[in-house]
C-alpha positions in Angstrom: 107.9 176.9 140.9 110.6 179.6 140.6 114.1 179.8 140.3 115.4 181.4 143.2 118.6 182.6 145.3 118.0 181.2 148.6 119.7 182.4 152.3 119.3 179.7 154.5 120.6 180.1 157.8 121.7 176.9 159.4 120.9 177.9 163.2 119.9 176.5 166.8 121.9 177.6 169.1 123.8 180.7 170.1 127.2 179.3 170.0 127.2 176.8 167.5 128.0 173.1 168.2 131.0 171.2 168.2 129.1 168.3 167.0 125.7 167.2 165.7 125.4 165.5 169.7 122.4 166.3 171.1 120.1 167.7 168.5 116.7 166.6 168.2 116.7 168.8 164.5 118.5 170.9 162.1 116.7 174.0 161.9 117.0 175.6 158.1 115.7 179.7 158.2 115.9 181.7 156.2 114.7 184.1 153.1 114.4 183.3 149.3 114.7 185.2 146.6 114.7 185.6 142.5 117.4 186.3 140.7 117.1 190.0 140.9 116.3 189.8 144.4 112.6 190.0 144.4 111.1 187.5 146.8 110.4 184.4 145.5 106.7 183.5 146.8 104.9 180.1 147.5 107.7 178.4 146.0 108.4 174.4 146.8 112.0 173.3 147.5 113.4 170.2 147.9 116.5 169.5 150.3 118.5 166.2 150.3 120.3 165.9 153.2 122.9 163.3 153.2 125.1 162.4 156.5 128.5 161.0 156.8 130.2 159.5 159.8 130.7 156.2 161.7 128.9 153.7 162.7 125.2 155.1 161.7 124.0 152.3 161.6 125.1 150.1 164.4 124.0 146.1 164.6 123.0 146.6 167.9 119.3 147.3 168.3 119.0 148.5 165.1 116.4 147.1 162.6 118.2 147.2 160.0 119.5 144.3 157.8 123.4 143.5 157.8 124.9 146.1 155.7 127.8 148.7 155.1 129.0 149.7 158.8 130.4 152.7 156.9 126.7 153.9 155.0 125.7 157.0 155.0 122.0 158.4 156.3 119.3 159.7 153.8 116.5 162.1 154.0 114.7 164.1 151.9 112.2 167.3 153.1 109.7 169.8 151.1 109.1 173.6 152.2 107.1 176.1 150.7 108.5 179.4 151.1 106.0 182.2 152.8 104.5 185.5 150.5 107.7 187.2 151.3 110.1 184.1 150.1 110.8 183.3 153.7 111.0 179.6 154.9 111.4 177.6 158.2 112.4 174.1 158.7 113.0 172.0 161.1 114.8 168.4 159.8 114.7 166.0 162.6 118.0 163.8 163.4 115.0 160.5 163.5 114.0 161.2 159.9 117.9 159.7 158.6 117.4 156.1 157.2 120.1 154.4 155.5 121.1 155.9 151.9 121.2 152.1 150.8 118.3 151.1 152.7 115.0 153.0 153.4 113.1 150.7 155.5 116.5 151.1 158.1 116.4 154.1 160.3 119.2 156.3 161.8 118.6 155.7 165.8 118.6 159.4 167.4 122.2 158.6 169.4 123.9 158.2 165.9 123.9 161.9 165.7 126.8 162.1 168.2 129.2 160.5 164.9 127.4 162.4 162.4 130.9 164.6 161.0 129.8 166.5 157.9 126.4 166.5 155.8 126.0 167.6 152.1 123.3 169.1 151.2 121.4 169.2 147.6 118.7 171.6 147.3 116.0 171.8 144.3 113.4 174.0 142.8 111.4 173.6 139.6 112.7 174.5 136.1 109.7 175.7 134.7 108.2 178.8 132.6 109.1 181.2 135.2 112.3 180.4 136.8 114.3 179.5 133.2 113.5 183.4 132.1 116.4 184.5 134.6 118.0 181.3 133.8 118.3 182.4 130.1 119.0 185.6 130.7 122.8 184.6 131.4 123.2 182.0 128.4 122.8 183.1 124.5 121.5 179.5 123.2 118.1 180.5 121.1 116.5 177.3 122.7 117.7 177.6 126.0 114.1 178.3 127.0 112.4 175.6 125.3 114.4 173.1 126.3 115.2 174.3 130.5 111.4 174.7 130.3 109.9 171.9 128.4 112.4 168.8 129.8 111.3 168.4 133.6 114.8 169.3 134.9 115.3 171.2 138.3 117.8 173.9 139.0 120.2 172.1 141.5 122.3 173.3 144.2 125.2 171.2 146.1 127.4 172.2 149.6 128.1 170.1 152.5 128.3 171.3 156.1 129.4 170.4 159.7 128.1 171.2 163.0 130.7 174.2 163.3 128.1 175.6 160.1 124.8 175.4 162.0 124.7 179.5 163.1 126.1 180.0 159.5 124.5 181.9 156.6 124.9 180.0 153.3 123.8 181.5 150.1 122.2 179.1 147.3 122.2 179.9 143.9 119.6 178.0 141.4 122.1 178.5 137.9 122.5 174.7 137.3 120.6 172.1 136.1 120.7 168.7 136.9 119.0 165.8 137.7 116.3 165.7 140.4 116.4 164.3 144.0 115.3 160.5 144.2 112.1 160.6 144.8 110.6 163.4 143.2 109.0 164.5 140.2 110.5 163.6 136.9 107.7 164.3 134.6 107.7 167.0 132.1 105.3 170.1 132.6 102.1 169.9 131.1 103.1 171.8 127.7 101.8 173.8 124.8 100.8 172.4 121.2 100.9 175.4 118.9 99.3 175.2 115.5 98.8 177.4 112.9 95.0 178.2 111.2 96.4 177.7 107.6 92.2 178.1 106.5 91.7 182.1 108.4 95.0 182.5 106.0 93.6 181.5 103.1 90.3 182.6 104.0 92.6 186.5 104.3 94.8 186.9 101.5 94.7 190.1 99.7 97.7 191.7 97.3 97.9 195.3 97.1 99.9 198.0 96.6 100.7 200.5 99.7 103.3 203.4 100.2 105.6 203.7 102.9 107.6 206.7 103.7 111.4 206.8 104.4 110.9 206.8 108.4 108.3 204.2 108.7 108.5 201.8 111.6 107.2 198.6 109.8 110.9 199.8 107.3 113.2 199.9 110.3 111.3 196.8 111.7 112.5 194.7 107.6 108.6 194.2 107.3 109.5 195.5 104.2 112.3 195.5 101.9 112.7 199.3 100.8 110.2 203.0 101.3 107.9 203.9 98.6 105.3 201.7 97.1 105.4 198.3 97.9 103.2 195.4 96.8 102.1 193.8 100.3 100.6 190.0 100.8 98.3 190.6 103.5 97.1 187.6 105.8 95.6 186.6 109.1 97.7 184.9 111.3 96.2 182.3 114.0 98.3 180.7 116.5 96.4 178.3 118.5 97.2 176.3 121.3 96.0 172.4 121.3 98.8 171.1 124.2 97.5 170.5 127.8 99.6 173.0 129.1 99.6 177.2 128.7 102.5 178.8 126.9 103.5 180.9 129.4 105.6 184.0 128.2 105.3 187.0 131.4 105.9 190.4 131.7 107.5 191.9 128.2 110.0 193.6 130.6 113.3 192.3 131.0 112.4 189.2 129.3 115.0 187.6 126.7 111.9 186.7 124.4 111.5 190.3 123.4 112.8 193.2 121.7 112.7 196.4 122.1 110.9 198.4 119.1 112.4 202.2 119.5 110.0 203.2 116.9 106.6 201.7 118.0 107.5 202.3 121.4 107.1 198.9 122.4 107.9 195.0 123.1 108.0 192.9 120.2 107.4 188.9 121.3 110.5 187.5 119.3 109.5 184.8 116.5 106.6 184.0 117.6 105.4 183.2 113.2 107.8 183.1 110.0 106.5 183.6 106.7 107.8 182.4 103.8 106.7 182.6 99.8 107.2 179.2 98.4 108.0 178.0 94.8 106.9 174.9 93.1 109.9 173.4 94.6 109.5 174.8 97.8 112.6 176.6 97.5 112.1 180.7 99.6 111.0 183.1 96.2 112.8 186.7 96.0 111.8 189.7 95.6 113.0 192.8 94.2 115.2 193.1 97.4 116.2 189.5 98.2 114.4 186.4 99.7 111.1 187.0 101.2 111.6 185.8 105.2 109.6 187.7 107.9 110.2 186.9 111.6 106.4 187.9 112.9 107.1 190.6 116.0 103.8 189.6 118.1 103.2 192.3 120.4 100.6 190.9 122.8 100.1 186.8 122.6 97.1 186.6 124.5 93.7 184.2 123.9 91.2 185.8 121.4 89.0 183.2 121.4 88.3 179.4 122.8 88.4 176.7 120.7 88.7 173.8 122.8 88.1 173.1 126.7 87.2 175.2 129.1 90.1 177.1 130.4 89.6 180.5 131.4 91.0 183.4 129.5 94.2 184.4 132.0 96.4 186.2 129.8 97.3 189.7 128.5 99.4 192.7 128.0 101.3 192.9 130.7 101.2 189.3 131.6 101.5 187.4 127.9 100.6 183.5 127.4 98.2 181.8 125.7 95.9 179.2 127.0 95.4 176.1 126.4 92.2 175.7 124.2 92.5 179.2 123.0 94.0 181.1 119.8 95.6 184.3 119.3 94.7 186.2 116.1 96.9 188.7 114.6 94.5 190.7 111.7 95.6 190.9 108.1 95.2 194.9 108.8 97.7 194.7 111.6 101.5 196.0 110.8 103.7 193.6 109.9 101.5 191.2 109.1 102.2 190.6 105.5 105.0 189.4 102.9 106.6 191.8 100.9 106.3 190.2 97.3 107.6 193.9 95.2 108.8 192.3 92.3 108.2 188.6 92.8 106.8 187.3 89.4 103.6 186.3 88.5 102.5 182.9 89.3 101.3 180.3 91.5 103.3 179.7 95.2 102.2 178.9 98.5 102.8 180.6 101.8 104.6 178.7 104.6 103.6 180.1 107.8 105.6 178.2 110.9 104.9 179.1 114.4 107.5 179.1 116.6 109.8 178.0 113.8 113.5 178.5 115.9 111.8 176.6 118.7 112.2 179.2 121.5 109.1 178.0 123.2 108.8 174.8 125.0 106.3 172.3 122.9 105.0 168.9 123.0 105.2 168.8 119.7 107.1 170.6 117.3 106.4 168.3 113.9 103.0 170.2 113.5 103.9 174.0 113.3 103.6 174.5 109.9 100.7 175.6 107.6 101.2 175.6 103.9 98.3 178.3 101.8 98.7 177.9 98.1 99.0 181.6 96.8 98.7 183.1 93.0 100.3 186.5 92.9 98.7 188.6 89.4 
């Protein structure tokens, strides 16, 4: 499900109606789009069409129950958009039953009164469509949380018959709650866990140089050039949830950087290391308090672990499956603590994944790994 700009174009006639007397259907065409105007493919949305006018409902041959003589008519209709985001729908005037009452239908004739109809149109919030979504707000969690709490991107307008030949645009930037009737559920969603034992199983302390221009220095992988003493570690990220963490394209997507120097993406937060003291207060170094924001560069699944989801994900497409870990190598850039100058003595190693809770979890209370450490 995507988030998606949507023309629908409320025709049926070539001069449009007075009223809503006489038609059998409202026809809904039209063409839907992404945010940036791609075409928004295969995607399910959900239109509530609620009528006003009076006398819907009238006693007289109607099988309804006593009720309001003033309700309104409900009904609710699904349509998958075509591989070029078009649609077509036809909503007939005998699907209306009574807002209040759903065994009570609209009888055809009660068209004639109908006098205006809002409309509330939905599409999923999911991993896809909350990427444009948080594009336009600065919140770090906006995409956990549009992604990980079931909510739908809502639209509202009303129309009359003097619409139906209209073009209406519909914009999915709100969320709300869903149409009656639908799915309230959250997504199926990631579990991601860190492999404290392939840390421990890692370390190695050494000494390295780096030059005044190095990338990993204008990246604060470490804290100054020259020789630096380097914590070096594997770093496993797996993924025990029922649900992929879905991540997309690198490309114009908020949950990267831009690394000038390496000439690529970096995949924002994705581990945090921290050196630990006895207390488990952060230790400093000869420049300040050891922190390092991991920059993945491709999340992707190195190897299976659990079930027997397919391998789906990589480069240009970045996720992680459900089942499956991602390894980042001790030998890899970046993949360290800079401990110059930290004193000798015995710490641990807090590695958190997805510690500012960017990406939507099931469970965020399992994140962290803790590797006791004795730097010489």
């Amino acid at each position: 499900m995507k988030r998606v700009a949507l023309a629908v174009l409320l025709a049926g006639c070539s001069s449009p109606p007075v009223t809503f007397a006489g038609l059998a259907a409202i026809p809904l065409h039209g063409r839907a789009t992404y945010a940036d105007g791609t075409p928004a493919a295969s995607v399910q949305i959900q239109v509530d069409l609620l009528a006003t006018g009076d006398g819907l409902f009238p006693a007289a041959g109607s099988a309804c129950t006593p009720g309001d003589p003033h309700a309104q008519a409900l009904q609710t209709v699904s349509v998958f958009t075509g591989p070029d985001g078009s649609l077509s729908l036809e909503v007939p005037m005998t699907g209306f039953v009574r807002a209040t009452d759903d065994t009570c239908p609209m009888p055809a004739q009660a068209a004639a009164t109908i006098d205006r109809i809002d409309l509330r149109i939905q599409a999923e919030a999911d991993f896809s469509s909350c990427l444009p979504y948080c594009r336009k707000h600065s919140a770090e969690t906006c995409y956990s949380d549009c992604a990980g709490r079931g909510q739908k991107f809502v639209w509202v307008s009303s129309i009359t018959a003097a619409d139906l030949g209209a073009s209406a645009r519909i914009h999915f930037d709100k969320l709300g709650p869903p149409i009656a009737g639908t799915s309230t559920s959250a997504p199926p969603l990631p579990d991601l866990r860190i492999d404290g034992a392939a840390a421990q199983r890692s370390l190695q302390i050494g000494a390295e140089d780096f030059a005044a221009d190095s990338c990993v220095l204008q990246d604060k992988c470490i804290g100054a050039a020259g020789t630096r003493t380097l914590l070096r570690f594997d770093g496993v990220i797996q993924n025990l949830g029922t649900g992929d963490l879905r991540i997309g394209s690198p490309e114009n997507n908020p949950l990267f950087s831009w690394s000038a120097c390496h000439g690529h993406y970096h995949l924002t937060n994705i581990m945090t290391f921290e050196l630990l003291d006895e207390n488990g207060q952060p230790v400093s170094g000869d420049t300040g308090e050891l922190v390092v924001h991991k920059q993945g560069v491709c999340m992707e699944g190195i190897e299976q672990i659990a079930g027997n989801a397919s391998s789906v994900y990589d480069c240009g497409n970045q996720g992680l499956e459900a089942g499956w870990e991602d390894i980042y190598s001790a030998r890899l850039n970046c993949q360290w603590l800079d401990v110059t100058g930290v004193r000798a003595g015995d710490y641990h190693l807090r590695i958190t994944a997805n510690a500012s809770r960017i990406f939507p979890e099931s469970n965020f209370d399992n994140n962290v790994a803790l590797v006791p450490v004795s730097i010489p």
